[in-house]
N, C-alpha and C positions, 0 to 999 in steps of 0.2 A: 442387303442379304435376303435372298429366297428361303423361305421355310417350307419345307415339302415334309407332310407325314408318312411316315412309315404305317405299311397295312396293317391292319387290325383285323383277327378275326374272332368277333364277340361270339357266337355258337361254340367256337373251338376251345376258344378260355372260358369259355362257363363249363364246360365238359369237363377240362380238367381243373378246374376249382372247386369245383364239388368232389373231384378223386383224391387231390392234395387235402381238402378238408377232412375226407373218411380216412387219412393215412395217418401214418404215424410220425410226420413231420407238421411239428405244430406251430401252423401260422395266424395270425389274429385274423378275425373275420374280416374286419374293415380295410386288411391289404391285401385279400386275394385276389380278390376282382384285379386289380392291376398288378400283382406279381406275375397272375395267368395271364394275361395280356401281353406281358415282356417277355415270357417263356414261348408262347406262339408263336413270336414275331421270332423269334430266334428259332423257330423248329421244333421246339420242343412241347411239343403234344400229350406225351403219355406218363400217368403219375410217377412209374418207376424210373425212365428217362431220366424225368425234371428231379426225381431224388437224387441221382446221380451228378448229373449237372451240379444243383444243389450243396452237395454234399459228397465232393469225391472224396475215395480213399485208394490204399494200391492195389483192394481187388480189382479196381476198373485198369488196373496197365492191362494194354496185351499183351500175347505170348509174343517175346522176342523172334521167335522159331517162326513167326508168320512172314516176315520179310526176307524179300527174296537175298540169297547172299549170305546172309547169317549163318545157315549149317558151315559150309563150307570154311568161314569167317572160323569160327568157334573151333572147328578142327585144328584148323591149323594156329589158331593161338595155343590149344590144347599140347600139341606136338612141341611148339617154344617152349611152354611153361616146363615137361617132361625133360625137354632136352640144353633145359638154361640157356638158353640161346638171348644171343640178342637183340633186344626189339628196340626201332626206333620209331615214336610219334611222330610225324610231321602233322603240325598246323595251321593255323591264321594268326592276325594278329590283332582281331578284333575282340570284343569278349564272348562272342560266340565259339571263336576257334581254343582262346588260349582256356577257357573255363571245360571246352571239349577234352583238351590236354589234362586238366588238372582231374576230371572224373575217371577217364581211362588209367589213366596212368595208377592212381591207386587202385581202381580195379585191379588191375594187372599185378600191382605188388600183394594187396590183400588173398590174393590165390597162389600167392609165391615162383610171382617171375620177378621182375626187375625191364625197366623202360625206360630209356632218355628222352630225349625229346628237342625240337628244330621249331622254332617259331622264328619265319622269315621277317626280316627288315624290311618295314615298309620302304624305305627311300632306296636302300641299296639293292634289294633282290624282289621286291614287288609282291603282287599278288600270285600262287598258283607254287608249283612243285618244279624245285628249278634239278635239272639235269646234275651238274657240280655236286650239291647234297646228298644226293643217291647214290652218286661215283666214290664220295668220302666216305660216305657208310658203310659201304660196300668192301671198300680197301681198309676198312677199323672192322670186318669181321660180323658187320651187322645181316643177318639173313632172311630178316623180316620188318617190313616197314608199314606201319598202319597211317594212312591219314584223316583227319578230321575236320570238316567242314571246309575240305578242300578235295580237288580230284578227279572229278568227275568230268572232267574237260582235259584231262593229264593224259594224253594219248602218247608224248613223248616224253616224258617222267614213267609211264608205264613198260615203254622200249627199252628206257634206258634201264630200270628194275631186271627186266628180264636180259638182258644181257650183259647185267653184272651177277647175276645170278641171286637175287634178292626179290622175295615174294613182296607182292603188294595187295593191301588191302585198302580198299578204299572203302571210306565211311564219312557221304556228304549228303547234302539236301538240296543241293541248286539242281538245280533243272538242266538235264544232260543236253547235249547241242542235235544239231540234224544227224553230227556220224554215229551218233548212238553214243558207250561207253566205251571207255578203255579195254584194254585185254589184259585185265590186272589178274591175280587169283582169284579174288572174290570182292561182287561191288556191293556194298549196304547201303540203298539209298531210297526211299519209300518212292523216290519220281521216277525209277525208270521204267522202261517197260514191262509186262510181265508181274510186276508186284504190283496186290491185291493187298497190302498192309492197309488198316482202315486210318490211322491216321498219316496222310498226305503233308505235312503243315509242319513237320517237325523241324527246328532248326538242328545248324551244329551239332551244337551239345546234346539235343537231345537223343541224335543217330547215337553216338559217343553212349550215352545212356544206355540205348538198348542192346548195345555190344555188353556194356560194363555188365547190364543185367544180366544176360544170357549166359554171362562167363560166370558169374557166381551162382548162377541155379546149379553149374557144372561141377562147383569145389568146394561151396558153400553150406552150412546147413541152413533151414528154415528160419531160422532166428534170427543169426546171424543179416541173410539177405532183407528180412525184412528191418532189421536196424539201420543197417549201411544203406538200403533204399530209400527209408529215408533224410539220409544226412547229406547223397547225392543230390537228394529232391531240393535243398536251398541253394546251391549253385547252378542244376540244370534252371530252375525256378529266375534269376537272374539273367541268364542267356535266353531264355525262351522268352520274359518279356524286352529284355534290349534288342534280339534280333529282330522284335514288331512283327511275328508270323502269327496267326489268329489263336488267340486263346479259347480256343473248344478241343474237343477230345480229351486227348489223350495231354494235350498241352497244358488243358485246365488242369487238371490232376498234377502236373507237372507245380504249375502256379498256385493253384490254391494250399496246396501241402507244405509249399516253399516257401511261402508268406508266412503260414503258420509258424514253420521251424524257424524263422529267421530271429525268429523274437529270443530265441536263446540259444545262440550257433555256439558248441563248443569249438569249433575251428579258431585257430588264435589268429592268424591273416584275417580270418574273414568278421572278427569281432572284432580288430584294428581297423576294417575298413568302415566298418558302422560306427565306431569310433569318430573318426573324422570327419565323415559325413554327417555326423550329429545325430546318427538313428538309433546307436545303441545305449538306449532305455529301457529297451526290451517291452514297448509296444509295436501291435499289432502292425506290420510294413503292407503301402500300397503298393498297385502297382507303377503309380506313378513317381512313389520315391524310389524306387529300384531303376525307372528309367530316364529320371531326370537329376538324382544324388549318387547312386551306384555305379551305372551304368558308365554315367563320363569319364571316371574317377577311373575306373578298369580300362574305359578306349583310350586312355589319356596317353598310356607308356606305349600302346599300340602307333599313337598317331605322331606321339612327340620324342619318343627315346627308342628304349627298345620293350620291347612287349613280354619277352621272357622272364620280366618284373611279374606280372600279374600270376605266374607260375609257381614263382617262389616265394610270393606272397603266402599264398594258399597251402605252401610247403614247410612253412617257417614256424618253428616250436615255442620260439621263447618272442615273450608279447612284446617286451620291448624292442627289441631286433625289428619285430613286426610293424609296432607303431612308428619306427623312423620308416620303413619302406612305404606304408598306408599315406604316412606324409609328404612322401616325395609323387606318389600319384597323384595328393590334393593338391600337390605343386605345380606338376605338371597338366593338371586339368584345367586352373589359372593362368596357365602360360596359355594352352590352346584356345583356351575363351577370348585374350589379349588378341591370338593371332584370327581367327576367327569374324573378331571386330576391325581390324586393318582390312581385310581381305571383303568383308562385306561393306566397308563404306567406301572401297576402291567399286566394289560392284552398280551399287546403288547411284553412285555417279553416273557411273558409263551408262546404264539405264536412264536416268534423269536427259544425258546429252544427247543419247542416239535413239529419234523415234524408232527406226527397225529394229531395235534391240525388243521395245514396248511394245510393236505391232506383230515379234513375232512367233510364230505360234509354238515354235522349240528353240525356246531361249538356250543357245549357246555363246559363253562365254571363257576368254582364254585370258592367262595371264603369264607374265612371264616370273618365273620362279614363285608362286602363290605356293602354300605347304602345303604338298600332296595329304599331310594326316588330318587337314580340315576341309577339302574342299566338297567332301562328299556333304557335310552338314553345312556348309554353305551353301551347297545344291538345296539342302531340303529346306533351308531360310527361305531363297526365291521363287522356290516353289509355295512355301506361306503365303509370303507377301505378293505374288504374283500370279499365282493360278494357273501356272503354266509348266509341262516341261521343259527340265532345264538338265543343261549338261556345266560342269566348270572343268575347267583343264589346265593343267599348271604346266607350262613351257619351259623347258633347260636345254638350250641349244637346239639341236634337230629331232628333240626327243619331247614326247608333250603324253602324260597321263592325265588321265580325267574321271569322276565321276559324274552319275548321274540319276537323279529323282524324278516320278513322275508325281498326276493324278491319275483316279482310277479310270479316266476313258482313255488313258494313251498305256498300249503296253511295250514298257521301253527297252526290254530285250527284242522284239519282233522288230523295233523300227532299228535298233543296232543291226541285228541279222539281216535286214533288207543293202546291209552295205557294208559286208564283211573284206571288200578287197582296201578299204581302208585303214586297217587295224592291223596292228601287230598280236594283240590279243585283248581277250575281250569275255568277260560273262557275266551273271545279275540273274537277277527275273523280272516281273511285269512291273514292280515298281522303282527297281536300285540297279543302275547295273556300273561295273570300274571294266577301263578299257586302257589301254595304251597304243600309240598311233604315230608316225611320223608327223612333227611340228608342219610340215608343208600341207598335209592334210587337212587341218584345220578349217579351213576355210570352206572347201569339199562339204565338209562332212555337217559346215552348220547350214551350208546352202540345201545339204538332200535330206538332211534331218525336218527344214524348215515346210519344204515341198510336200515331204513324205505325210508331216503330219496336217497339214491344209486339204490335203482329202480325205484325213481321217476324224479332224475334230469339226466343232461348229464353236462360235463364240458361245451358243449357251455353257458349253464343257470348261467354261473361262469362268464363268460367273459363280461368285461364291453361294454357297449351300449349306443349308444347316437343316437335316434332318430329324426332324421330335418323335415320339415313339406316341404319346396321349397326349389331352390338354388332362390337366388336372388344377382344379382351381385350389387354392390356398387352402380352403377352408378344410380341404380332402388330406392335410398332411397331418400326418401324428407321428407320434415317436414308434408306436407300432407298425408304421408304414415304411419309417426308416430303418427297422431293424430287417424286415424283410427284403427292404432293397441291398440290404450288407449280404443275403447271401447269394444276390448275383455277383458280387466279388470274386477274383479281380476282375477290373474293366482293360480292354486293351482292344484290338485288331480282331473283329467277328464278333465280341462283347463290349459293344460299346458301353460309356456309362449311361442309362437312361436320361433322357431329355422330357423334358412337359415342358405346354404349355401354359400359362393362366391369362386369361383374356379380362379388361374391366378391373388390372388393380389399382388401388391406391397407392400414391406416393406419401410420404406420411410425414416427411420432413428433407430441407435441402440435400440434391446430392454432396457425398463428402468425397473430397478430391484425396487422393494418396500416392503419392509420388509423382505425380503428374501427369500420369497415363492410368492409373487404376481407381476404383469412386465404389465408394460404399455405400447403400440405398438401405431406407426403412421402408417396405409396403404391406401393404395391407387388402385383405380383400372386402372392406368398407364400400358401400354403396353409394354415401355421398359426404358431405362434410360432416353433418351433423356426424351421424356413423362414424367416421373419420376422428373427432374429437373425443367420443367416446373410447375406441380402439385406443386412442396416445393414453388415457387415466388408466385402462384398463389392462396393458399390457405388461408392468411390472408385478402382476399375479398371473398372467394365463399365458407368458412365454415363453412358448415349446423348449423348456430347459430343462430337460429332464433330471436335472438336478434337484429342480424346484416342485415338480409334481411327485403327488403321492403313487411311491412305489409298492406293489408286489412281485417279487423276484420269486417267477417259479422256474428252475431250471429242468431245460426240455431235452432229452436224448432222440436221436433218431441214431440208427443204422452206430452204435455204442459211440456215439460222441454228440460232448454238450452243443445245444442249436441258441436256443436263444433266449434270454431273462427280458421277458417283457414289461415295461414302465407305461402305469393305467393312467389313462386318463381320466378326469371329474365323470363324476358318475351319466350326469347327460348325456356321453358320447355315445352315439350312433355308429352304424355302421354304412347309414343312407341321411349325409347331414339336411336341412331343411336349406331352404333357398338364403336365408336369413336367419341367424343363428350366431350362438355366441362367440363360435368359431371365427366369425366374419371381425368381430372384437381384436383378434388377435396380430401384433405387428410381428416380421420375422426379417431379420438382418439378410441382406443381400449384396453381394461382393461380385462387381462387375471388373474383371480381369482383361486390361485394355480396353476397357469402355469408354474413359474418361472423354475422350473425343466425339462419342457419340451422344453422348451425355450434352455437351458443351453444343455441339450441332443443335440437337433438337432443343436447346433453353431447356431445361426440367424445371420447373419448379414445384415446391411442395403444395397439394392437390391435386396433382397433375395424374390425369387416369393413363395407363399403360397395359403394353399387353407385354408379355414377359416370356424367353424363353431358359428354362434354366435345369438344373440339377440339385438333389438336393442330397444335402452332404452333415456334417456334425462339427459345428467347431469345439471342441474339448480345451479351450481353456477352463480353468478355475473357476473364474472369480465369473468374467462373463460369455461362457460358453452356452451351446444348446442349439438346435436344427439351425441352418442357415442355408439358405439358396445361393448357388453359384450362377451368378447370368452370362447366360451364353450370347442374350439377345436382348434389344430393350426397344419398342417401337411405342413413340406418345402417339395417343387415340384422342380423338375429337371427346 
C-alpha cells in the first residue's frame, strides 16, 4: 500500500489557531495546532466557518426558497392542502427513497393534507417511475403526484402525468441526463441547471427535506418548525449518511444534529429499530453505526421483500407491533448477508479462473439469476478487494439488470453514457450507477466498457492508497486531543476520519491474533529496549484512560450548546513535548482490522520498531477502556 500525504498548509492553520484560540470555542492549547491543520486541509480557513463546521445548528439550513423549482413546488402543494386533494408519493426503495417517503409524507399531514404513497418492487417494477402507476392514480382521482429521489430521468412518467391530467413534481438529486429534465410542473433538484442552491450533495431525503421545510414555514409557526426540524433531522441524518454523499454543508448539519437526536428518538419504529440493531442505549450514534447497523437493516426489505416495510415502520404506534416489523428487517438483512456470500464466492472464483476477468480494467461480471437486491454491494466488495471498476448483472432469460461501482479515477455514468444504444435504461452518478439491458448485450457492453476505460485509467489508478492528513508521533496524543478531534464528527464522504502517521514505534509485546484475520498490537513510542522496558512497568499508571487520570470537568458553551469537559493531564504536560519524555513511557492498545495477514507477512515480533498509520478513536469499555489506535497500516522498519 502507497501512503501519499494530504497538503498541509502551516501559515494558514497557525492563522486560524490563534483565531479559534481568541474565540469562544474552547479548545485545549496542545490540540489546536492539529485540529487547524484538519480544518485547512478541509477548506476551512476562517474562525467563524470552522465554528460552524464545528458546531452546526438549524440556523446554518438555507432558505428552502433558494432552489430552483421550489416556489412553484410549494404552490401547488399549497392549492392540494386548500383543496384536500389527493396526493401521491412515488419513491425508491432504497433508504434514501423510502426514508424521503416517510419525512414528506408527514410533512404533508402535519399542515393538514393527507398522502399515500408507491414504493416500487425492486424485482417486479425496477428502478424509475413506471407509466402503469400514474395511469392507476390517475383513474383513483389522484391529481398530484410528488416523487422523491427519483424522476429526473422520468421523461415518459412525466408524458404520461400530463395526459392523464395529473401534476408532477419531481424532487431528486441524481444528475439529470444530456436531454435536460422532464417537463414535469415543477423540478427540485440542486443538479440541474440554472440552480444556484449552495449545497450541491444533497441526497433523496434530503431534497424531501427541503420541500418538507419550506411547506411548514408556509402553515407552521416558529416553534412548531423548529421542533419538527428537528425530529426530521434523525431520519434525513440516516439517508444522508447511507446514501455515502459528502458530509459538508448543509449535509453536516443534517448529520451532526441527527446523531445527536438519535440518542433519544421518540418515534416508536425508529427506537424498535435501534432496538435490534443493539444501539438503543441511548449513547451517542456514529456515523459508521448508522451505515453499517441501520442502514442494512432499512435496505434489507428494499433488496429482499418489499420496501414499503421501512414506511410503515416509521408509521407504527404501538412498540410492539413495531418490534416484530424491526425483526423481520433484522431478518431479512441476515438472509441478504447469506445471499451476498453465495453470489461473492461464485464471483471470486470466476476471478481466480479467468486471467481477463484480473487483467481487466472494468471488471464486468454476469450471472445468471444472481438477486438483483445484492448485486449492487457485491459491486462495491470487488471494487474493495480489486481496485477496479466493476459492473454485476443478474441474467433472467433475455432480460439482464446490473449495477455498478466505481473508484474515484473512473467516472461510471460518463463511461455508461458513452454507450447508451446498449440499454434499456440506465442512471447513477460518478461513482454507482443501476442499468438494465438486453442479456444479448452483455458481452458488448464488458468489451466497450473494457476499451473505454484503458484510455482512461493507468495501473497506478489500480494501486491501493492510503491517504494520512499529519504524522503525529504517539507522544503528541492526549485525551484533550481526542476530545477535539470528536468535533470533527461525523466522518463520512468529504470528512474523512483523520489518519496520522507515527514513524519509530515500539512494538511492546506479541501481536495478538483475533479471529484469524484481525490482531491487537501494544506500541509504544520507546526509543529502545531499555525504554521499552521501562514503558511495560510504567503503563498501568499513565494509560491514556481517561478513567484513570485526574479529572477537571469544566463545561464549555459555545454558540448556547455544551462543547466539551476536558480530562487533565499530570501536571508535566506540555503543549510542545520534549524529544524524550515521560510521554514516550506510555503503551497504547492498537486494533489492526484485517491486519492479521500483514502482520503474519512481515514476522512481528515483540521489539520490533514500525511505522504506523492509524486513527485515533476511544474504546469505552468499563473495566479496560481509554484512547486506542485503529491501524490502518503497519510497515516493520529496519
Amino acid at each position: 500500500m502507497r501512503w501519499t500525504a494530504n497538503p498541509l498548509n502551516s501559515p494558514k492553520a497557525q492563522v486560524l489557531a490563534a483565531a479559534l484560540c481568541a474565540s469562544d470555542i474552547r479548545i485545549a492549547p496542545s490540540a489546536l495546532s492539529v485540529l487547524a491543520d484538519l480544518l485547512v486541509a478541509r477548506g476551512i480557513e476562517d474562525a467563524e466557518v470552522a465554528a460552524r463546521f464545528l458546531l452546526p445548528s438549524l440556523a446554518d439550513l438555507h432558505d428552502p426558497m433558494r432552489m430552483s423549482g421550489m416556489k412553484a413546488a410549494l404552490d401547488r402543494l399549497d392549492a392540494a392542502l386548500e383543496r384536500k386533494e389527493k396526493i401521491l408519493i412515488y419513491g425508491d426503495y432504497d433508504v434514501d427513497g423510502t426514508t424521503a417517503i416517510v419525512i414528506l409524507k408527514t410533512a404533508i399531514e402535519l399542515c393538514g393534507g393527507t398522502a399515500d404513497f408507491h414504493v416500487p418492487h425492486r424485482i417486479r417494477e425496477g428502478y424509475g417511475m413506471r407509466d402503469e402507476i400514474i395511469e392507476r392514480a390517475a383513474a383513483d382521482g389522484v391529481r398530484l403526484i410528488i416523487s422523491v429521489d427519483t424522476g429526473i430521468r422520468a421523461f415518459a412518467a412525466a408524458e404520461t402525468a400530463r395526459r392523464t391530467g395529473v401534476d408532477l413534481i419531481v424532487t431528486d438529486h441524481h444528475l439529470p441526463g444530456v436531454d435536460g429534465i422532464p417537463h414535469a410542473l415543477a423540478v427540485v433538484n440542486p443538479n440541474q441547471d440554472g440552480c444556484d442552491y449552495p449545497c450541491k450533495y444533497l441526497c433523496g431525503a434530503g431534497v424531501a427535506f427541503k420541500l418538507a421545510q419550506g411547506l411548514m414555514q408556509r402553515h407552521l409557526d416558529d416553534k412548531d418548525q423548529s421542533r419538527l426540524l428537528m425530529s426530521f433531522m434523525k431520519v434525513v441524518a440516516i439517508a444522508t449518511i447511507a446514501d455515502a454523499v459528502p458530509l459538508l454543508g448543509e449535509n453536516r448539519v443534517f448529520a451532526k444534529l441527527g446523531l445527536q437526536g438519535l440518542r433519544r428518538p421518540v418515534n416508536v419504529g425508529l427506537r424498535a429499530l435501534l432496538e435490534v440493531a443493539k444501539l438503543g442505549d441511548g449513547h451517542a450514534l456514529t456515523s459508521t453505526e448508522v451505515a453499517f447497523r441501520l442502514a442494512p437493516r432499512l435496505n434489507a426489505a428494499g433488496r429482499m421483500d418489499i420496501a414499503r416495510d421501512v414506511v410503515d415502520l416509521f408509521n407504527e404506534k404501538d412498540i410492539e407491533r413495531a418490534r416484530q416489523m424491526a425483526g423481520r428487517l433484522d431478518q431479512l438483512n441476515a438472509e441478504r448477508q447469506e445471499e451476498e456470500r453465495r453470489i461473492m464466492d461464485n464471483i471470486e472464483s470466476r476471478i481466480e479462473a479467468e486471467p481477463a476477468l484480473r487483467e481487466a480494467y472494468c471488471i464486468v461480471l454476469d450471472g445468471e439469476d444472481w438477486h438483483r437486491g445484492v448485486i449492487g454491494i457485491t459491486a462495491s466488495r470487488v471494487v474493495e478487494r480489486h481496485g477496479r471498476p466493476t459492473l454485476i448483472i443478474s441474467r433472467v432469460g433475455d432480460e439482464a439488470h446490473g449495477s455498478g461501482r466505481s473508484i474515484p479515477a473512473f467516472h461510471l455514468l460518463q463511461a455508461i453514457e458513452s454507450c447508451p444504444e446498449l440499454f434499456s435504461r440506465y442512471g447513477g452518478h460518478a461513482h454507482a450507477v443501476g442499468f438494465a439491458l438486453p442479456s444479448a448485450n452483455v458481452d458488448k457492453l464488458r468489451q466497450h466498457l473494457d476499451t473505454y476505460a484503458r484510455a482512461r485509467l493507468t495501473p497506478a489508478d489500480f494501486e491501493s492508497q492510503l491517504a494520512f492528513d499529519r504524522e503525529l508521533s504517539l507522544r503528541e496524543i492526549t485525551p484533550e486531543l481526542h476530545q477535539a478531534l470528536l468535533l470533527l464528527e461525523p466522518f463520512g464522504m468529504g470528512n474523512c476520519e483523520p489518519i496520522f502517521t507515527a514513524h519509530a514505534v515500539r512494538l511492546m509485546a506479541p501481536p495478538q491474533a483475533l479471529k484469524d484475520k484481525h490482531v491487537r498490537l501494544r506500541v509504544s513510542q520507546a526509543a529502545n529496549a531499555t525504554a521499552a522496558a521501562a514503558a511495560q512497568d510504567f503503563t498501568p499508571r499513565c494509560h491514556p484512560d481517561a478513567s484513570s487520570l485526574p479529572q477537571r470537568n469544566h463545561e464549555v458553551t459555545t454558540r448556547g450548546a455544551p462543547l466539551l469537559a476536558f480530562e487533565k493531564w499530570p501536571s508535566t504536560h506540555s503543549s510542545a513535548p520534549a524529544p524524550s519524555s515521560w510521554r514516550d513511557n506510555i503503551t497504547f492498545k492498537a486494533m489492526g482490522w484485517r491486519l492479521k495477514e500483514s502482520c503474519d507477512r512481515q514476522q512481528l515480533l515483540a521489539g520490533d520498531r514500525l511505522d504506523i498509520a492509524y486513527s485515533l478513536g476511544m474504546n469505552d469499555h468499563p473495566e479496560f477502556g481509554g484512547l486506542e489506535l485503529t491501524l490502518r497500516d503497519i510497515v516493520r522498519t529496519k
